[in-house]
DSSP file (Angstrom, degrees, kcal/mol; ACC not computed):
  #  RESIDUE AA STRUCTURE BP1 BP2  ACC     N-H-->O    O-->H-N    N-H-->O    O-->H-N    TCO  KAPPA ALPHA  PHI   PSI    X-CA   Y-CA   Z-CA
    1    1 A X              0   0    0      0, 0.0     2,-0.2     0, 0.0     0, 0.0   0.000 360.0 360.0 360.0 139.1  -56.1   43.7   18.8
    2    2 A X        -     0   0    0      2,-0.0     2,-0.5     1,-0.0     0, 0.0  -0.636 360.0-143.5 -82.1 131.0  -53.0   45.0   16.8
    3    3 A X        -     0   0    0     -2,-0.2     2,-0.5     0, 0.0    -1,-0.0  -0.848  14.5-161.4 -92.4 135.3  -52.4   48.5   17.7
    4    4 A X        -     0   0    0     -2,-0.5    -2,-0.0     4,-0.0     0, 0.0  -0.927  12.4-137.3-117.8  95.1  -51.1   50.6   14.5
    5    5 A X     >  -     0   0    0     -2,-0.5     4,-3.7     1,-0.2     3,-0.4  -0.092  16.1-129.7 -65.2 150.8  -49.4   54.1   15.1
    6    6 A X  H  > S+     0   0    0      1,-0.2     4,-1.5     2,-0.2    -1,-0.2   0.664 114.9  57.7 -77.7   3.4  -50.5   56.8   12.8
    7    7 A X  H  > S+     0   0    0      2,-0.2     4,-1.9     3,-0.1    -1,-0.2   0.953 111.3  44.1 -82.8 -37.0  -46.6   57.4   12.2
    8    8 A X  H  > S+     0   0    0     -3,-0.4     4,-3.9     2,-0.2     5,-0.3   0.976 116.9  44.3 -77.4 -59.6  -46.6   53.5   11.1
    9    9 A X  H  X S+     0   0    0     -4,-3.7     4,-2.7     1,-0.2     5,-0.2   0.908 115.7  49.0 -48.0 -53.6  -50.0   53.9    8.9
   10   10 A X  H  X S+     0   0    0     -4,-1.5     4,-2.0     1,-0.3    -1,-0.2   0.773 113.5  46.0 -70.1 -46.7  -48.7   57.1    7.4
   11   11 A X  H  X S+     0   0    0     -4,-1.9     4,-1.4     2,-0.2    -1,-0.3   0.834 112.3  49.5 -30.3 -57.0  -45.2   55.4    6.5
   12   12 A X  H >X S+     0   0    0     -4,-3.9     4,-1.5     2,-0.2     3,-0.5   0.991 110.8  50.6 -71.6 -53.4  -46.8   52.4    5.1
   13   13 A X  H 3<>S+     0   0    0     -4,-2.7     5,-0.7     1,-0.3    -2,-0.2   0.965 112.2  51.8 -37.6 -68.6  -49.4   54.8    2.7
   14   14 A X  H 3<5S+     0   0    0     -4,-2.0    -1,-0.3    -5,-0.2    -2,-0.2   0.741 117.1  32.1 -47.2 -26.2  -46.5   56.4    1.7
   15   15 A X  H <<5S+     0   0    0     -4,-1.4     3,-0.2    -3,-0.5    -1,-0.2   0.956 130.0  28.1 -93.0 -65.9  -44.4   53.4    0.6
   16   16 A X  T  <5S+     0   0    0     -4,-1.5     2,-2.4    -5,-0.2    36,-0.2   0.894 118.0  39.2 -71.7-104.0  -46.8   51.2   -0.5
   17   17 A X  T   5S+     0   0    0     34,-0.1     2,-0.4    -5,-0.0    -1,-0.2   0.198  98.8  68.4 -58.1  24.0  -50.0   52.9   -1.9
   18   18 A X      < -     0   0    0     -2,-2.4     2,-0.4    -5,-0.7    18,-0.1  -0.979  63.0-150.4-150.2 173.6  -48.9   55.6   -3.7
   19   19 A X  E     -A   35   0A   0     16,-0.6    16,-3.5    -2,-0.4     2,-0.7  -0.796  18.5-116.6-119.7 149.2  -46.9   56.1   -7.0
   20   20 A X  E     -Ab  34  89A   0     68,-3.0    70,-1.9    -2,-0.4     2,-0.4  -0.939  31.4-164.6 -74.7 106.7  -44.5   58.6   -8.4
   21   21 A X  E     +Ab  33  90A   0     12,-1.2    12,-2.0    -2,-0.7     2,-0.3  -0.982  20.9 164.1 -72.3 101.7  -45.6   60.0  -11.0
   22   22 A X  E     -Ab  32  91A   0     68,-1.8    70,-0.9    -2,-0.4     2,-0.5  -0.839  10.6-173.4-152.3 122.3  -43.7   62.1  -13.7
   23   23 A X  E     -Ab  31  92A   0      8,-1.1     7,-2.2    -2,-0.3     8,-1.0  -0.999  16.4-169.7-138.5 137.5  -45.2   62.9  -17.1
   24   24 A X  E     -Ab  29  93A   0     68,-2.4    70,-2.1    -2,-0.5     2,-0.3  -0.890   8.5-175.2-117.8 132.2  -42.2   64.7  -19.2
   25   25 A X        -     0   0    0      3,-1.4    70,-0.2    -2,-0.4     3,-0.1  -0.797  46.9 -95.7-117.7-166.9  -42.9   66.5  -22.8
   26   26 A X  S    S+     0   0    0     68,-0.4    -1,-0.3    -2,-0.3    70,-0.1   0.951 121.8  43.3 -58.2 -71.6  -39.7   68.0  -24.7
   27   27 A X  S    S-     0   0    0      1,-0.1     2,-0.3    -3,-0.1    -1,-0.2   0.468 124.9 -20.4 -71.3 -19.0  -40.2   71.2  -23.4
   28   28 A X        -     0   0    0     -3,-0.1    -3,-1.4     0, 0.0     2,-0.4  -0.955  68.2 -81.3 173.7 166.9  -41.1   70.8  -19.8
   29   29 A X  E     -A   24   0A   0     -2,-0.3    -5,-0.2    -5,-0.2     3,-0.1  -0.529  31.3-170.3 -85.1 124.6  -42.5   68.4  -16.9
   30   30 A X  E    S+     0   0A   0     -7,-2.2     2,-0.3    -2,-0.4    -6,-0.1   0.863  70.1   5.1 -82.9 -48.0  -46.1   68.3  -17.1
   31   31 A X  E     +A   23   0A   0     -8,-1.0    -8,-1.1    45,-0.0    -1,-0.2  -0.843  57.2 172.1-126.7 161.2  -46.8   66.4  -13.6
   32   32 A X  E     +A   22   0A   0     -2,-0.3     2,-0.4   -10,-0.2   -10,-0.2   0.010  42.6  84.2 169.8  60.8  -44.2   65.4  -11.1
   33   33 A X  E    S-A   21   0A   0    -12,-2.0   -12,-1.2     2,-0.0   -14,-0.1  -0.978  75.5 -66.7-166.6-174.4  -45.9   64.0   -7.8
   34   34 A X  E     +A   20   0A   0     -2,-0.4     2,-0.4   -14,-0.2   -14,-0.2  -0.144  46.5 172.6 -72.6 141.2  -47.4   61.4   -5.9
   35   35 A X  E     -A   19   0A   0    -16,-3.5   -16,-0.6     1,-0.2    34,-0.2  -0.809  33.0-141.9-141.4 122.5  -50.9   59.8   -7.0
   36   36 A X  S    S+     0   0    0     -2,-0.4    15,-0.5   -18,-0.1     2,-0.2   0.894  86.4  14.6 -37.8 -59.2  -53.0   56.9   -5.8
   37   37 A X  E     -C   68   0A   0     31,-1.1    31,-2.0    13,-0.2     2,-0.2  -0.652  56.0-166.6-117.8 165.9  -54.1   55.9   -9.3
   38   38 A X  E     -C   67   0A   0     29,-0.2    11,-3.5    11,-0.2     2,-0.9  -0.864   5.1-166.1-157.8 128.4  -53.3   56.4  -13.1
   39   39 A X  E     -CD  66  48A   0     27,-2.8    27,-2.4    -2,-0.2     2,-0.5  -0.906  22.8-165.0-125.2 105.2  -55.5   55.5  -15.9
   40   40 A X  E     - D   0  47A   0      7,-6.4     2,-1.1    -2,-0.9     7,-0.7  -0.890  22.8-125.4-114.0 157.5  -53.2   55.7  -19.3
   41   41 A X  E     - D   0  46A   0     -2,-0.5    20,-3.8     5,-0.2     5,-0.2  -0.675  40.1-178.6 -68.7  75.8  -54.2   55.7  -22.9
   42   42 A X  E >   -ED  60  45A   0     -2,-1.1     3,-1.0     3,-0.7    18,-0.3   0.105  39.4-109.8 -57.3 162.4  -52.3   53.0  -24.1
   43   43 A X  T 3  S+     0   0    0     16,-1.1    17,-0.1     1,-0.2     3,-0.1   0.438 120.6  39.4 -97.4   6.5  -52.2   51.8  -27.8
   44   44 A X  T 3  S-     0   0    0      1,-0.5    -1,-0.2    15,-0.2     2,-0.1   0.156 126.6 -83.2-131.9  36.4  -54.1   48.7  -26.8
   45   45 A X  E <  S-D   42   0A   0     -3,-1.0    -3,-0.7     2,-0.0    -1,-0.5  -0.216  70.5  -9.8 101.3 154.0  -56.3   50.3  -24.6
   46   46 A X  E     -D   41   0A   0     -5,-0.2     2,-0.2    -3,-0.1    -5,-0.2   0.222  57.6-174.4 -14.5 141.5  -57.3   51.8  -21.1
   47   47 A X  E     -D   40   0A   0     -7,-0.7    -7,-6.4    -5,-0.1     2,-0.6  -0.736   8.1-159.8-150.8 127.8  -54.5   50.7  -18.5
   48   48 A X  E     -D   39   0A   0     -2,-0.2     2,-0.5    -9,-0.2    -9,-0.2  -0.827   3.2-163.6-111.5 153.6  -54.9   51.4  -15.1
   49   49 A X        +     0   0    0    -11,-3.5   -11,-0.2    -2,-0.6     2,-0.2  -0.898  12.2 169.6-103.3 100.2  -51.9   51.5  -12.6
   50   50 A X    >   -     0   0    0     -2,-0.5     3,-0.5   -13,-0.2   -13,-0.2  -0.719  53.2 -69.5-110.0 175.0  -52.1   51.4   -8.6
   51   51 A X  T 3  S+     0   0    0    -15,-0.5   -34,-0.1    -2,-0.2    -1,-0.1  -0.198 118.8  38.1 -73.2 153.0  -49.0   50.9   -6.4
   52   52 A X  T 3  S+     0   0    0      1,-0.3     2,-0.4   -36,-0.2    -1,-0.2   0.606  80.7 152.3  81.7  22.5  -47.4   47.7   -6.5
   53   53 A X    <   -     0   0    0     -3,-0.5    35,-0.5     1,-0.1    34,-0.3  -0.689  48.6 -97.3 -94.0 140.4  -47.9   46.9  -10.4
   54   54 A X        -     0   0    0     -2,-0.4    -1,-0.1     1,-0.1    31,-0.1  -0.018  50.2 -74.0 -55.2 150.4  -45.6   44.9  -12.1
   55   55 A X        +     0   0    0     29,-0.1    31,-0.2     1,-0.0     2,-0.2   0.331  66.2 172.0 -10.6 131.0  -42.8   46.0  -14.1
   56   56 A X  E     - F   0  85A   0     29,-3.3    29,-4.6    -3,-0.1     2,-0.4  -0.889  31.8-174.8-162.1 142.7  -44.2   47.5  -17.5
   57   57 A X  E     + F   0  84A   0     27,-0.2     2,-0.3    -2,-0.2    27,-0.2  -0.954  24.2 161.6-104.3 141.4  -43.3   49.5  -21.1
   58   58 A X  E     - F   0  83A   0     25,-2.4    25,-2.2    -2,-0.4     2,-0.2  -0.907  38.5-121.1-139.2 173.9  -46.2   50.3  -23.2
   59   59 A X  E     - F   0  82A   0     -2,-0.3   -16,-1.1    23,-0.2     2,-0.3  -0.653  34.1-136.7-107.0 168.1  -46.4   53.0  -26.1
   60   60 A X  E     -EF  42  81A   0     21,-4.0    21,-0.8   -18,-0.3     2,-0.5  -0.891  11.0-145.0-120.1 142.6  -49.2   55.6  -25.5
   61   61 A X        -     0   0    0    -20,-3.8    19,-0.4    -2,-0.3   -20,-0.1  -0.808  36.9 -77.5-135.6-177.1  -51.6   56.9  -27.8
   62   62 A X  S    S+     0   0    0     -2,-0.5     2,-0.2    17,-0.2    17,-0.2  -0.242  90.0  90.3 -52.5 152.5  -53.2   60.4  -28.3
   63   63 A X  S    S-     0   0    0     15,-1.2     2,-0.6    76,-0.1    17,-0.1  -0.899  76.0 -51.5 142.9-155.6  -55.9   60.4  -25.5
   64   64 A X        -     0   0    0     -2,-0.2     2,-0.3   -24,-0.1    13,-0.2  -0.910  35.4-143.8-135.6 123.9  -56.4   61.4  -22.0
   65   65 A X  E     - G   0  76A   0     11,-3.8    11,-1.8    -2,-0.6     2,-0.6  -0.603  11.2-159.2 -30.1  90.8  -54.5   60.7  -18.9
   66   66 A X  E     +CG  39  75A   0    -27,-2.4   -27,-2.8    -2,-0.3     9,-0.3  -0.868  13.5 172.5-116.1 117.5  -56.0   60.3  -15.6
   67   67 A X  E     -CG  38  74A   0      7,-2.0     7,-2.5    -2,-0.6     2,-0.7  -0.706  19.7-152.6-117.2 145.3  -54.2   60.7  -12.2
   68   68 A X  E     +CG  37  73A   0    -31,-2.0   -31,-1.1     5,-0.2     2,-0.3  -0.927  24.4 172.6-135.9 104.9  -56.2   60.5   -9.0
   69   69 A X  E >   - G   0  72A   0      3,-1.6     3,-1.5    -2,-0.7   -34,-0.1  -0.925  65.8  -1.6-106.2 141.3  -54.1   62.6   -6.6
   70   70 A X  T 3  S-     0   0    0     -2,-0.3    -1,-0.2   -36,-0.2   -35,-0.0   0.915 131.3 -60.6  14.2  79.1  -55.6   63.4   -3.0
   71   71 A X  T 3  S+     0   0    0     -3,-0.2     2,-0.8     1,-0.0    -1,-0.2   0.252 119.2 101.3  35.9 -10.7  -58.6   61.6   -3.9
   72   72 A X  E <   -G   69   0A   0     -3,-1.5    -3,-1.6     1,-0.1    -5,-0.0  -0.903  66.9-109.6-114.6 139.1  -59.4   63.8   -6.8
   73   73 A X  E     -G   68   0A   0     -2,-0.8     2,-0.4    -5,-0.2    -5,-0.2  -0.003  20.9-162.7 -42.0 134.5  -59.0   63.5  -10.4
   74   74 A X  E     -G   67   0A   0     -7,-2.5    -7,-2.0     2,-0.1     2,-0.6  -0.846   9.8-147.7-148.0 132.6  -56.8   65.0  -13.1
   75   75 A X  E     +G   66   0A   0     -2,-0.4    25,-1.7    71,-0.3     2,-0.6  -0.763  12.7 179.5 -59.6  77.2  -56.9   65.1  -16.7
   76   76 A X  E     -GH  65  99A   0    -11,-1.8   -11,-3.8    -2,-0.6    23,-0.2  -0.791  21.5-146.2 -97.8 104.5  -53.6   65.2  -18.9
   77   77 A X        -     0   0    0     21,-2.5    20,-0.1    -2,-0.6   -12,-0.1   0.655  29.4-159.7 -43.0 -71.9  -54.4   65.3  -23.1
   78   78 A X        -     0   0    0    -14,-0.2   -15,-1.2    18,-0.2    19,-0.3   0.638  19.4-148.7 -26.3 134.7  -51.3   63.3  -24.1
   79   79 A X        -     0   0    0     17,-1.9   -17,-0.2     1,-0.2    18,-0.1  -0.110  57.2 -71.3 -93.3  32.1  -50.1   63.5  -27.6
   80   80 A X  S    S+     0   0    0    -19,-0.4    15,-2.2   -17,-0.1    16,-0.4   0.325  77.8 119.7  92.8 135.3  -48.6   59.8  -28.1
   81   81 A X  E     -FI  60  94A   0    -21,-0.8   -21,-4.0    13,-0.2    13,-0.2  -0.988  56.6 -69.0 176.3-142.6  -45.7   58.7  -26.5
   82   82 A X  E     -FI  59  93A   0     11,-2.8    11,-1.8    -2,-0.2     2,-0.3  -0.647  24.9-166.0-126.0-158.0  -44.4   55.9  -23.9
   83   83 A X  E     -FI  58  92A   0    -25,-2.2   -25,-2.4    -2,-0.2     2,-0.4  -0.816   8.0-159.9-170.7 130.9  -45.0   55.3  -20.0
   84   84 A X  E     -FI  57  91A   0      7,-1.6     7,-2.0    -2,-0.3     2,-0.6  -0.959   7.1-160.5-114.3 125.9  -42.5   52.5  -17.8
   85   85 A X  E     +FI  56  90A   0    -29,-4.6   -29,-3.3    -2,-0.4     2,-0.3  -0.934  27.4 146.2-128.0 110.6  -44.1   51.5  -14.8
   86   86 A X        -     0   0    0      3,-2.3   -32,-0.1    -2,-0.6    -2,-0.1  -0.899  63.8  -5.0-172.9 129.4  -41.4   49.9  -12.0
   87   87 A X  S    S-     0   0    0     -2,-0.3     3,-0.1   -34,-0.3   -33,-0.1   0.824 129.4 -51.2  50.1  55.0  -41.4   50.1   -8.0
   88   88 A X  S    S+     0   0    0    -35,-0.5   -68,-3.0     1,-0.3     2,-0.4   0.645 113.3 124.5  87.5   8.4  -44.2   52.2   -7.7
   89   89 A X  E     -b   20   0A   0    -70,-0.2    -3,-2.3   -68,-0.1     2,-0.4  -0.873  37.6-170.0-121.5 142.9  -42.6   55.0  -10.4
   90   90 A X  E     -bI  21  85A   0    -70,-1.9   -68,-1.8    -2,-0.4     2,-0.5  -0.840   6.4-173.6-133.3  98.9  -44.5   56.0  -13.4
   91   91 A X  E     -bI  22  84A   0     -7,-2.0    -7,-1.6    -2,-0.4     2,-0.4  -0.803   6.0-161.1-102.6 150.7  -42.6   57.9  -16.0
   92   92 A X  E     -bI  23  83A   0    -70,-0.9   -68,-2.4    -2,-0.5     2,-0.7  -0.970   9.8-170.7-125.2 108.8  -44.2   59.3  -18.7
   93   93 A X  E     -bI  24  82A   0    -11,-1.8   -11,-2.8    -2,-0.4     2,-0.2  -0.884  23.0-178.2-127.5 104.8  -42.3   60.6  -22.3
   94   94 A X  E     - I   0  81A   0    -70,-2.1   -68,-0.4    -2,-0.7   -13,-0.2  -0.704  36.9-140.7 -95.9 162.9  -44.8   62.4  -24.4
   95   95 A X  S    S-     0   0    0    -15,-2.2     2,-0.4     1,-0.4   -14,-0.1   0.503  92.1 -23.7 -97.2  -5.9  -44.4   63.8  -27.6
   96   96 A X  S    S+     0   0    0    -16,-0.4   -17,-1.9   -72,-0.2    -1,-0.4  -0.925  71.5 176.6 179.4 162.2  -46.5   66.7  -26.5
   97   97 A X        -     0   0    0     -2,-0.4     2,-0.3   -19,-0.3    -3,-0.0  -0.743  11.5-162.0 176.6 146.3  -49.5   67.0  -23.3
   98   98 A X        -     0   0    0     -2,-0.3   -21,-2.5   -23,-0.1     5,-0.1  -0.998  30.4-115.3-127.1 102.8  -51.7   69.8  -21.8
   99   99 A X  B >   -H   76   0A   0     -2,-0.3     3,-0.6   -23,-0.2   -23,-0.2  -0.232  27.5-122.1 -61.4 149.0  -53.4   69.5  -18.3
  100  100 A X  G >  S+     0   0    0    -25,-1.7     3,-1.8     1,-0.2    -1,-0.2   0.820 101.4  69.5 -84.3 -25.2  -57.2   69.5  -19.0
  101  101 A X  G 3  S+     0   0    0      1,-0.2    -1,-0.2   -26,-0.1    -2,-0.1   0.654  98.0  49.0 -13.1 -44.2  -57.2   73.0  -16.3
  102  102 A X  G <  S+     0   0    0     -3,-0.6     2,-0.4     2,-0.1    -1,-0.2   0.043  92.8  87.1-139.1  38.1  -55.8   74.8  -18.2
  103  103 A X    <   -     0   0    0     -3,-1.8     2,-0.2    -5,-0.1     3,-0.0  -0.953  69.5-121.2-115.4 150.3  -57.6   74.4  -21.6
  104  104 A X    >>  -     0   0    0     -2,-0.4     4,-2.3     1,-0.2     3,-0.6  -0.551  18.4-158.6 -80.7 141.8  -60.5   76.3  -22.6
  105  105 A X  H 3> S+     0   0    0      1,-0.2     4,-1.7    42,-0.2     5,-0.2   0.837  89.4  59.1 -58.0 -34.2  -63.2   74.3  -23.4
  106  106 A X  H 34 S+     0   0    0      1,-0.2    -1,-0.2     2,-0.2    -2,-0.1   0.503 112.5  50.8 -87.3 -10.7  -65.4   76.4  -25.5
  107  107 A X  H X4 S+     0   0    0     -3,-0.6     3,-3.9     2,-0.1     5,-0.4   0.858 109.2  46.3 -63.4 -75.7  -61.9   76.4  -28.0
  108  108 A X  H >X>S+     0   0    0     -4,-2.3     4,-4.0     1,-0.3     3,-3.1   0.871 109.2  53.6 -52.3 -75.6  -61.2   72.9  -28.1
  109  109 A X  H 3X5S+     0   0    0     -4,-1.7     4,-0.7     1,-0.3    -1,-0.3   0.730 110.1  51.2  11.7 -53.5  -64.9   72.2  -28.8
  110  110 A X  H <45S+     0   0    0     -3,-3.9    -1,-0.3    -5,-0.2    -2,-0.2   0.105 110.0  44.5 -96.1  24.5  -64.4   74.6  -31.6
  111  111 A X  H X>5S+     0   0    0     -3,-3.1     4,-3.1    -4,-0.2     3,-1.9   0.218 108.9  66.5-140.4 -47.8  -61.0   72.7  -33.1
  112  112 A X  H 3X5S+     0   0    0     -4,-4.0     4,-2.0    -5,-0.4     5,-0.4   0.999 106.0  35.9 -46.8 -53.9  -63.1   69.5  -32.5
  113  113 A X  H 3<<S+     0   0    0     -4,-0.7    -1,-0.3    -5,-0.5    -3,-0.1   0.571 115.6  54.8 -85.9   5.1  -65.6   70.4  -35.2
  114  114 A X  H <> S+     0   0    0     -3,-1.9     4,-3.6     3,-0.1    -1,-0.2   0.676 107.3  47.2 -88.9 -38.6  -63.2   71.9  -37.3
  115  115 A X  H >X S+     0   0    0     -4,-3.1     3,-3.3     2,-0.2     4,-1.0   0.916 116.6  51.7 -58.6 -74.3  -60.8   68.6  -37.4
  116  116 A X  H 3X S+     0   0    0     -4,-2.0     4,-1.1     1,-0.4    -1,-0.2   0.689 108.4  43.9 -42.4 -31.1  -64.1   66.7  -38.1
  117  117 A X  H 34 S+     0   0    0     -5,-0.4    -1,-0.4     1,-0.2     4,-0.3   0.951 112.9  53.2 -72.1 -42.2  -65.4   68.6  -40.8
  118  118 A X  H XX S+     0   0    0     -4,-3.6     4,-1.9    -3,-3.3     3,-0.5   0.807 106.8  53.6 -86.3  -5.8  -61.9   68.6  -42.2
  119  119 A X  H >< S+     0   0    0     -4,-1.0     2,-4.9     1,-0.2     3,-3.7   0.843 115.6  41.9 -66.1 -83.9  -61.7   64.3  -41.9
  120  120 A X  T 3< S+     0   0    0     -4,-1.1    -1,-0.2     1,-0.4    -2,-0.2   0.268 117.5  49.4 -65.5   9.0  -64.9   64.2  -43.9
  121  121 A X  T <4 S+     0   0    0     -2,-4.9    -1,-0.4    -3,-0.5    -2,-0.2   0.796  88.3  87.6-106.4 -46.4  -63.7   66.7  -45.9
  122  122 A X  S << S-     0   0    0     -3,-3.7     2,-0.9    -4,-1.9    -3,-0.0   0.079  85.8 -99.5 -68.8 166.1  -60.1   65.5  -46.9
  123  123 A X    >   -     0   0    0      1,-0.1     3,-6.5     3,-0.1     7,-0.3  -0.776  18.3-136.4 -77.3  80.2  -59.9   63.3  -50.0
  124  124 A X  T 3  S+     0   0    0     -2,-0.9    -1,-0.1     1,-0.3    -2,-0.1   0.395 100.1  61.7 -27.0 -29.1  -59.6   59.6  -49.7
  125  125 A X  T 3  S+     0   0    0      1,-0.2     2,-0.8     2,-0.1    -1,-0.3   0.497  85.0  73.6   5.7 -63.2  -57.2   59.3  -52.2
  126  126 A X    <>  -     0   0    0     -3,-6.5     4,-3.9     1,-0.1    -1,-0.2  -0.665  64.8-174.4-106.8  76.2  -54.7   61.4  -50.5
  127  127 A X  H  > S+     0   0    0     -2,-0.8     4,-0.7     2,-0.2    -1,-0.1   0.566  76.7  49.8 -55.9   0.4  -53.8   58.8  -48.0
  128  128 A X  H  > S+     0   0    0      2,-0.2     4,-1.9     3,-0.1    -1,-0.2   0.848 109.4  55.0 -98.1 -43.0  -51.2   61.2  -45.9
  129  129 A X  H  > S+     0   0    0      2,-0.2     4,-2.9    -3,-0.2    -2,-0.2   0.953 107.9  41.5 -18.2 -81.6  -53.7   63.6  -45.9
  130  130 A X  H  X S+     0   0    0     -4,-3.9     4,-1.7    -7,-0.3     5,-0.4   0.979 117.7  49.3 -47.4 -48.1  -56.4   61.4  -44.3
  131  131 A X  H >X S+     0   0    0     -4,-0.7     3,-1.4     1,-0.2     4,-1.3   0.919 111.0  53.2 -55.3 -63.4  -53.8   59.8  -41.7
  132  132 A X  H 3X S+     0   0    0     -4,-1.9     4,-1.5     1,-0.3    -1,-0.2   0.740 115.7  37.8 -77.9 -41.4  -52.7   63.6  -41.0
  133  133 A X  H 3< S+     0   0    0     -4,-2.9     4,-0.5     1,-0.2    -1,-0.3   0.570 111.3  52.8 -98.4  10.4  -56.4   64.7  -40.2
  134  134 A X  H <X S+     0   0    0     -4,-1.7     4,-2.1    -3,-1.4    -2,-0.2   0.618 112.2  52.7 -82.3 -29.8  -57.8   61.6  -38.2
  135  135 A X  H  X S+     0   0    0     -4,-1.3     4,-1.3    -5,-0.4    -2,-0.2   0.962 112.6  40.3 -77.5 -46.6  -54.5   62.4  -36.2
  136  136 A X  H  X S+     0   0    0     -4,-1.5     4,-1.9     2,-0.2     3,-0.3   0.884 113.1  59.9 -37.6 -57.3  -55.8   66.4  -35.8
  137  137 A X  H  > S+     0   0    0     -4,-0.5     4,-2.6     2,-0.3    -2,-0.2   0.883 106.8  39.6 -40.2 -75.2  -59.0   64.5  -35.3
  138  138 A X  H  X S+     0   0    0     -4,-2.1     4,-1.5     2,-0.2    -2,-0.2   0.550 117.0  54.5 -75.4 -21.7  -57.5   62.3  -31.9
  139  139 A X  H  X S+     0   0    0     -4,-1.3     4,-0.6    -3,-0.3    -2,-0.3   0.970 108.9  40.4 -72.4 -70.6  -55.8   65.4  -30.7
  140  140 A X  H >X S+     0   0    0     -4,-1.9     4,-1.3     1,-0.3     3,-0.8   0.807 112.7  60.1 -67.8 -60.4  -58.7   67.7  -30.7
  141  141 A X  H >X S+     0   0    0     -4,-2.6     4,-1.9     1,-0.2     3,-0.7   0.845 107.1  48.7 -12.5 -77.6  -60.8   64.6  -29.2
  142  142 A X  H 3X S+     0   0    0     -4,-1.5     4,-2.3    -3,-0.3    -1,-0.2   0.680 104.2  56.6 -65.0 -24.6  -58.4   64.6  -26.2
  143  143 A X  H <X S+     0   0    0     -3,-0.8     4,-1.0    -4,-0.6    -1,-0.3   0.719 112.1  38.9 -30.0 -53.1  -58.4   68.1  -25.4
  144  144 A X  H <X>S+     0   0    0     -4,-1.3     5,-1.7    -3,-0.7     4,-0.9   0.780 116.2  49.1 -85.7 -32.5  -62.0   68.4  -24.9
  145  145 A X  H ><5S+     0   0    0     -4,-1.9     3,-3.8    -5,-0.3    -2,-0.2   0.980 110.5  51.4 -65.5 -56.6  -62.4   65.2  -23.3
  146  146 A X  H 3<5S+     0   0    0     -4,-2.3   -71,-0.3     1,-0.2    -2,-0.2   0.866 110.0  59.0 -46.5 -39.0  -59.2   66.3  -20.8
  147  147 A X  H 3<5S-     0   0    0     -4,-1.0    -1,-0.2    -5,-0.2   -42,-0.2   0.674 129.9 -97.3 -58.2 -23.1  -61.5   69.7  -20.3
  148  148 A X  T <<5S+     0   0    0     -3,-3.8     2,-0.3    -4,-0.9    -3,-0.2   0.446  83.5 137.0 110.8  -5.6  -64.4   67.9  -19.0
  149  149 A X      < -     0   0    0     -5,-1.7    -1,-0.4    -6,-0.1     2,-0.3  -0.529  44.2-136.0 -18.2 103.6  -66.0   67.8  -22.3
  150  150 A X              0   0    0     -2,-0.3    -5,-0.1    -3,-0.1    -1,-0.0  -0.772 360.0 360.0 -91.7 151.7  -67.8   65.2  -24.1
  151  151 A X              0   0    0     -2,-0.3    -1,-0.1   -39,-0.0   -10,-0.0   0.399 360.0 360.0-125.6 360.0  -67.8   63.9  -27.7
């Protein structure tokens, strides 16, 4: 039987099965450390990432980030942006993102049911208007979901 030193297993996690992870907004670095997994909100859907995925650019779109770092989960709102996935490195350039920790729920909740009332509110008509509060809408949505929240 092949014997495996824990210096060798510990080596090999570290190289192979996990990823760098880095999620950047203008103003400051949101995440910036290793994780087993990453589930991003992508504009064509869910994508999840584990180590060894091929090369990749997507755009991102409002919704919520998920990183599974020492086995537990973490929740980052995103506000749109893009994410390049190459040799185990996952950078992240959002236009704006909030760890789901450190929002209150019982707020967001309350900005959720204000954006909704104000889609159903706004005037079809005034097509910058609707676009502007469905976007309000998807924002508010990720915030409470990233909180632990459900809609």
């Amino acid at each position: 039987m092949l014997a495996i030193s824990s210096l060798t297993l510990s080596f090999f996690r570290e190289r192979f099965m996990t990823l760098a992870v880095r999620v950047i907004s203008p103003d400051r670095t949101i995440w910036d450390a290793e994780a087993e997994e990453v589930v991003l909100p992508s504009t064509t859907g869910q994508l999840g990432i584990l180590s060894g995925h091929a090369p990749l650019l997507t755009a991102l779109d409002i919704g919520v980030l998920r990183v599974r770092a020492d086995k537990d989960w973490v929740a980052i709102a995103l506000m749109g942006g893009f994410a390049e996935i190459e040799d185990n490195e996952v950078t992240i350039l959002v236009n704006g993102a909030e760890r789901g920790d450190s929002i209150d729920l019982s707020n967001a909740q309350t900005e959720y049911t204000s954006a909704k009332s104000n889609v159903d509110q706004v005037s079809a008509d005034d097509k910058q208007a609707v676009i502007r509060a469905r976007k309000s809408l998807k924002k508010a949505r990720a915030r409470v979901q990233a909180a632990g929240g459900s809609i």
